[in-house]
VEXDREN-2710 file (C-alpha; in Angstrom, 1 decimal):
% VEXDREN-2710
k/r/px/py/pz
1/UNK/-15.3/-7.3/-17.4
2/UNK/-14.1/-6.2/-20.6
3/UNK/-16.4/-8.5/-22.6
4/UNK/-19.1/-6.6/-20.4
5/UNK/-17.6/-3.0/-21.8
6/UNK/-17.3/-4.8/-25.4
7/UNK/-20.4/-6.0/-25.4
8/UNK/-22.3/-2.2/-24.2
9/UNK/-20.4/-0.3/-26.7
10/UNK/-21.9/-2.6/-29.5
11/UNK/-25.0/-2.1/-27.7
12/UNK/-25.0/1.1/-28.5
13/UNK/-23.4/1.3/-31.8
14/UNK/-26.2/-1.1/-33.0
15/UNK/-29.0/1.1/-31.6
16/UNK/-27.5/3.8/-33.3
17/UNK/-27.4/1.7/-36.4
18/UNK/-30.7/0.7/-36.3
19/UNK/-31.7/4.5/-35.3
20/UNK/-34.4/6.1/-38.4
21/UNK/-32.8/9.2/-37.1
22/UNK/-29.3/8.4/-37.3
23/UNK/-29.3/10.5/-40.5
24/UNK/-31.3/13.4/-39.1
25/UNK/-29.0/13.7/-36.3
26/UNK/-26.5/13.8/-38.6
27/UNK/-27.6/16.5/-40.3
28/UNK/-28.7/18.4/-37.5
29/UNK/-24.7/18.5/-36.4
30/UNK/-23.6/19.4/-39.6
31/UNK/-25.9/22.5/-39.8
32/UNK/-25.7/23.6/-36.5
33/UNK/-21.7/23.8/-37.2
34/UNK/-21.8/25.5/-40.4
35/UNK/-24.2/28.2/-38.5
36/UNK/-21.8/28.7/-35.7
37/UNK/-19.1/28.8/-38.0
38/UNK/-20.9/31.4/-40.6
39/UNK/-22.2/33.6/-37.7
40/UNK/-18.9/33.9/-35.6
41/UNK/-17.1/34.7/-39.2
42/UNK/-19.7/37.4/-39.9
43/UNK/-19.9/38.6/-36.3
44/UNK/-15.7/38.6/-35.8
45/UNK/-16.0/41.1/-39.1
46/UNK/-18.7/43.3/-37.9
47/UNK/-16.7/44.0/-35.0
48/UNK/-13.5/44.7/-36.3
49/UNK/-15.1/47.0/-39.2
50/UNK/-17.3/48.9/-36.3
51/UNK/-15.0/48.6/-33.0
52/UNK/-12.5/51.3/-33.1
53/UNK/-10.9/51.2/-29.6
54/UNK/-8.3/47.8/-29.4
55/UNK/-9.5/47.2/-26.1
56/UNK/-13.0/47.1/-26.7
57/UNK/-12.7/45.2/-29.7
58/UNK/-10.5/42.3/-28.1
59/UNK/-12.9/42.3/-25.3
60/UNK/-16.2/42.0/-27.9
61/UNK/-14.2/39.2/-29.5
62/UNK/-13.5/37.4/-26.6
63/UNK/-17.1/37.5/-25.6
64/UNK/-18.4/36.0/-29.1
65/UNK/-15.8/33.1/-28.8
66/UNK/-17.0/32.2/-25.6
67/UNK/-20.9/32.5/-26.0
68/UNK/-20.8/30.8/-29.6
69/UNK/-18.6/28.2/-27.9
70/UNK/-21.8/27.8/-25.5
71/UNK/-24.5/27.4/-27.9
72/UNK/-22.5/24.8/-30.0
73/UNK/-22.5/22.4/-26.9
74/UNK/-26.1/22.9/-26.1
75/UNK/-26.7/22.6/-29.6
76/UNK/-25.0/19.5/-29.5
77/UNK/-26.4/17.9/-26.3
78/UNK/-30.0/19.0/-27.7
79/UNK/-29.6/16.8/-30.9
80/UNK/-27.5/14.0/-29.2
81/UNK/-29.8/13.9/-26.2
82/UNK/-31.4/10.7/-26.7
83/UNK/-28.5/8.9/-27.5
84/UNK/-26.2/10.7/-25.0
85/UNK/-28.4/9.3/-21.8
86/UNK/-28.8/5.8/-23.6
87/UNK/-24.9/5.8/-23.6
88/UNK/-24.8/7.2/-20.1
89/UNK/-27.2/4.7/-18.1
90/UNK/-25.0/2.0/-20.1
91/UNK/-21.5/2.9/-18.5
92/UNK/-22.9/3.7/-15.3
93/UNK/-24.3/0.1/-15.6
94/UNK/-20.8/-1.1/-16.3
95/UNK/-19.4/1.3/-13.5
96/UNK/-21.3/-0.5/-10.8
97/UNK/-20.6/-3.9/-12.1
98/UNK/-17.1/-3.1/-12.2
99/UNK/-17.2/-2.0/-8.3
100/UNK/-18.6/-4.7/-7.6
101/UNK/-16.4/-7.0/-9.7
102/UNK/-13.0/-5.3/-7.7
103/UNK/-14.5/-4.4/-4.1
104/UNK/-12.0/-6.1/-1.6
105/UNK/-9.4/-5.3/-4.7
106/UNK/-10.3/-1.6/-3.9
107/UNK/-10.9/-2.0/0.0
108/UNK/-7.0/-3.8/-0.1
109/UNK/-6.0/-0.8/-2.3
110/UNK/-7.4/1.5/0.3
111/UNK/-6.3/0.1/3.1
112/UNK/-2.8/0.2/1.9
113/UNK/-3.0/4.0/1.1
114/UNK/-4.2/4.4/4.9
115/UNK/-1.4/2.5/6.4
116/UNK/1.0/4.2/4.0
117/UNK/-0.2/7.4/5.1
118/UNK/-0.4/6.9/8.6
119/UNK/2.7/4.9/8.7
120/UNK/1.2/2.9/11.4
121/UNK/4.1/0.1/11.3
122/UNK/7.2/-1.1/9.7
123/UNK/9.0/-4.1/8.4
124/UNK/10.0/-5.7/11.7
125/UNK/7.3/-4.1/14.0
126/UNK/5.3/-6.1/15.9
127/UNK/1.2/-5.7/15.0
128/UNK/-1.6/-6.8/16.2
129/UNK/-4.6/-6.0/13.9
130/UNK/-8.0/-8.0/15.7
131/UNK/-6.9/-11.0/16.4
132/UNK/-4.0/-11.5/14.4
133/UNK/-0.7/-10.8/15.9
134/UNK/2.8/-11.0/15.0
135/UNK/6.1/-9.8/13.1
136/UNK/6.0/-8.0/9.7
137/UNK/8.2/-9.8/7.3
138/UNK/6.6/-8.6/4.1
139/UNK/4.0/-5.9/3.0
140/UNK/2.6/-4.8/-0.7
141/UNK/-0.2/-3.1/-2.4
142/UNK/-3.0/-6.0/-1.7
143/UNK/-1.6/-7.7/1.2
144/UNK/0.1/-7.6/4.7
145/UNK/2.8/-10.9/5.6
146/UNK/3.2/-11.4/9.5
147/UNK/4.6/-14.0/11.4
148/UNK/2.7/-15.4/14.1
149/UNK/3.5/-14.3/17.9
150/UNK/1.3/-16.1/20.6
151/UNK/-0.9/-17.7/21.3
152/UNK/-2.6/-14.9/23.2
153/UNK/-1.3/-11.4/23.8
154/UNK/1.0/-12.4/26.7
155/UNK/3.4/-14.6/24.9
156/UNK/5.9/-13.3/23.5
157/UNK/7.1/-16.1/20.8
158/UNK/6.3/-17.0/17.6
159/UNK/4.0/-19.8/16.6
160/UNK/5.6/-21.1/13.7
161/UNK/2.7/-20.3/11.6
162/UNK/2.6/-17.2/8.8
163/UNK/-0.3/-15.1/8.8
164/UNK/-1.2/-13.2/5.2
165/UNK/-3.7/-10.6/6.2
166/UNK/-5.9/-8.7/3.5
167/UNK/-4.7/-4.6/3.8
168/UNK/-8.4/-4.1/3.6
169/UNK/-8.5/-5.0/7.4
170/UNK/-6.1/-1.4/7.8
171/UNK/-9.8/0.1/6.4
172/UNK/-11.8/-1.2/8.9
173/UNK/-9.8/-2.2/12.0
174/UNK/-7.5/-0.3/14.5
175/UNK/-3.8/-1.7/14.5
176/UNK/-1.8/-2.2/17.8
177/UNK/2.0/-1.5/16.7
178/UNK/4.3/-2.9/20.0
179/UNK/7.1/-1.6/18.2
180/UNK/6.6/1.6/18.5
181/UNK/9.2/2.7/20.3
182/UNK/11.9/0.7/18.3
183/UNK/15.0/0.1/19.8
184/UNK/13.6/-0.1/23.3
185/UNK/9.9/-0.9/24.8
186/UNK/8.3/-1.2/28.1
187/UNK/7.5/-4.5/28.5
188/UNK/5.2/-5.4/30.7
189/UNK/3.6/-9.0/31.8
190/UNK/1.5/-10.8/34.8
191/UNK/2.3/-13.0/37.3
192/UNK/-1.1/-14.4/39.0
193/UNK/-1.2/-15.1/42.8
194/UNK/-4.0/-16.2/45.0
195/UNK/-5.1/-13.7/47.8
196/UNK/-3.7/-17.0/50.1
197/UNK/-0.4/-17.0/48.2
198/UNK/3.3/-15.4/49.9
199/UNK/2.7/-12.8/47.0
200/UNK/4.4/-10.0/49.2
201/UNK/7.8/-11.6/49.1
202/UNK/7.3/-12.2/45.2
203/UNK/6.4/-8.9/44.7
204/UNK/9.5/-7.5/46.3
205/UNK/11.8/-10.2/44.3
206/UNK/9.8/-9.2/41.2
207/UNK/10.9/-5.7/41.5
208/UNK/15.1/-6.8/42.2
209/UNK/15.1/-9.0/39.7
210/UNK/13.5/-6.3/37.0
211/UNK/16.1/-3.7/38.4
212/UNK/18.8/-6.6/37.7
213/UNK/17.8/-7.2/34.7
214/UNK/17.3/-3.6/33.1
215/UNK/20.4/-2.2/34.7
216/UNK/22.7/-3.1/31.6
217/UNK/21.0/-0.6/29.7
218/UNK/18.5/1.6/32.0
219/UNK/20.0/4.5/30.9
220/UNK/20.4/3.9/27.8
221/UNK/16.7/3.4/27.4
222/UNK/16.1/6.6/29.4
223/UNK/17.9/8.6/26.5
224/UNK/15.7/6.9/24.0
225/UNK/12.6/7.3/25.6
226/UNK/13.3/10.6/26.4
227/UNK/14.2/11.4/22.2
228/UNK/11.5/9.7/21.3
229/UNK/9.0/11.9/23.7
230/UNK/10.5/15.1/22.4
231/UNK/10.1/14.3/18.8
232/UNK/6.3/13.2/19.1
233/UNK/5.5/16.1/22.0
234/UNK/4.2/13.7/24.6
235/UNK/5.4/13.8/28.3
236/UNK/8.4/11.3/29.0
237/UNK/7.2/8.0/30.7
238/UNK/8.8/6.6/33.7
239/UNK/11.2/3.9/32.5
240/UNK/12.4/2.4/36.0
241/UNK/11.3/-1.2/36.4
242/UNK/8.1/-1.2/38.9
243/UNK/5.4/-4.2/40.1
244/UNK/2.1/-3.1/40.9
245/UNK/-1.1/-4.6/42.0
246/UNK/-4.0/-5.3/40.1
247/UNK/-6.9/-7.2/42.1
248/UNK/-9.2/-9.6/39.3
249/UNK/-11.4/-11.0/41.3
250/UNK/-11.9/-11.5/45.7
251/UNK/-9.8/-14.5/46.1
252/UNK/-7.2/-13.2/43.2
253/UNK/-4.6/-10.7/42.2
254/UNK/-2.1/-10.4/39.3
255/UNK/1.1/-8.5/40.3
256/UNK/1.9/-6.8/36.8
257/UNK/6.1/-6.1/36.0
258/UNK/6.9/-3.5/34.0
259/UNK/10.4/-2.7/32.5
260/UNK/12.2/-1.3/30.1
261/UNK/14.0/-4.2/27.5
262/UNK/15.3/-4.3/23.8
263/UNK/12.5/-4.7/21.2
264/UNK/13.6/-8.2/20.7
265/UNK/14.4/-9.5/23.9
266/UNK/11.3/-9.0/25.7
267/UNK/10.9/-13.1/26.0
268/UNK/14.2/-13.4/26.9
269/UNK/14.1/-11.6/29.5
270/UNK/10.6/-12.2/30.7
271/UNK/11.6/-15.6/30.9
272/UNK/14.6/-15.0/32.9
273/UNK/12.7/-13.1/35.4
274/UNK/10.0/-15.9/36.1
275/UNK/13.0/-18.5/36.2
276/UNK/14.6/-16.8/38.7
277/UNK/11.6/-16.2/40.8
278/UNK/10.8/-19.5/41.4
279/UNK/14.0/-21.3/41.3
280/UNK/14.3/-21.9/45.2
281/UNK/10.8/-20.6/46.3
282/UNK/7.2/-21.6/45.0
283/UNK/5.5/-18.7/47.2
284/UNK/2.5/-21.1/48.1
285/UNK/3.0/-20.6/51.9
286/UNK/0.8/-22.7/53.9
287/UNK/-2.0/-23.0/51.8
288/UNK/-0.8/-26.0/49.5
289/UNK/1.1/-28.7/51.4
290/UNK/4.8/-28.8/50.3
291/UNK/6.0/-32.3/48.7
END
């Protein structure tokens, strides 16, 4: 890019150069300078010798300044015209290759000044931005470091893999933060059952064990969630475990847990939950023989 800029400037220093007018322009400048300069000395005396009241005199003064300030720089651009615009249409050539040279640079740069100034996550928080979704180990001007959490959006363990995402995507794309409720979340996952299925007994064992395992620090994470809804003005959400219903299709339904857990325990304790469900009982009833 600078060889582009090196190579305009001498553009136009040679076609100056090479100008039959160079000399008349020249010329032109000097004159119109020394005519400013004689006329504003021969005006600044008139008024001084003429002008009796300070006031006036100052404010006469001021006046010429400014008005033979004017006509020096539209003297200027009249004799430099030419030239001027030649100059002109060259940077804005080298403008537009240079936006085009450094686009994603400038998107990344962009998209960092969004997420800076939305603070839309942390180090630590887990994002999901598309279809990317994990932990955020690292973050700088250009680029985003996460570490991969899935696959899909119900698991809740990482991959193994590192994920370097361009902040441009923060430009362009909304970010999920899961984290945004730090210390504590509501976690919530599915547990599928056919219509068929003993999912009445499994939904009522759902809800013990979610009450078992949130007890340790239910109200703990009622004193959170209730600071956190006073400092961002929303209304406080209900932070007792429940199971509800949610019908996908005729012959299926998903009963959906929800509870309140520490940020980084949600596997854990999802985990435990489903364990515990169906250690001694598969919930199949008669629909699939027993073995």
């Amino acid at each position: 890019m600078s060889d582009v800029l090196q190579s305009a400037f001498n553009a136009f220093l040679e076609e100056l150069k090479n100008s039959e007018s160079l000399i008349r322009l020249t010329v032109s400048t000097l004159l119109l300078i020394l005519v400013v300069a004689v006329s504003r000395f021969l005006l600044r005396r008139f008024i001084r010798r003429n002008i009796q009241s300070s006031e006036m005199r100052r404010r006469w003064l001021i006046q010429l300044r400014n008005i033979l300030l004017i006509v020096l720089v539209l003297g200027l651009v009249v004799i430099w015209g030419h030239e001027l615009r030649t100059f002109a249409l060259s940077m804005v050539a080298i403008a537009v290759a240079l936006v085009i040279a450094t686009k994603e640079l400038i998107l990344c740069v962009s998209g960092a000044l969004i997420k800076g100034g939305a603070r839309s996550f942390n180090i630590g928080d887990r994002i999901q931005v598309k279809e990317f979704r994990g932990d955020v180990i690292d973050q700088n001007l250009l680029t985003t470091t996460i570490l991969e959490v899935g696959p899909g959006r119900s698991m809740q363990q990482r991959s193994g893999r590192m994920v370097v995402l361009p902040n441009s995507l923060f430009a362009s794309e909304a970010v999920i933060n899961e984290s945004y409720s730090q210390d504590f979340v509501l976690h919530t996952f599915s547990v599928p059952f056919l219509r068929q299925h003993e999912w009445r007994p499994a939904k009522q064992k759902l809800l013990e064990l979610a009450q078992k395992h949130s007890e340790p620090y239910l109200e703990q994470a009622k004193r959170h969630f209730a600071r956190l809804s006073y400092r961002t003005g929303l209304e406080q959400p209900v932070v007792e475990p429940r199971v509800t219903i949610q019908l996908q299709c005729a012959e299926e339904l998903h009963l959906i847990v929800r509870l309140p857990t520490k940020e980084h325990d949600r596997n854990q304790t999802e985990q435990a939950i489903l364990a515990e469900l169906f250690a001694d009982d598969d919930y199949l009833g008669d629909y699939l023989p027993r073995v």
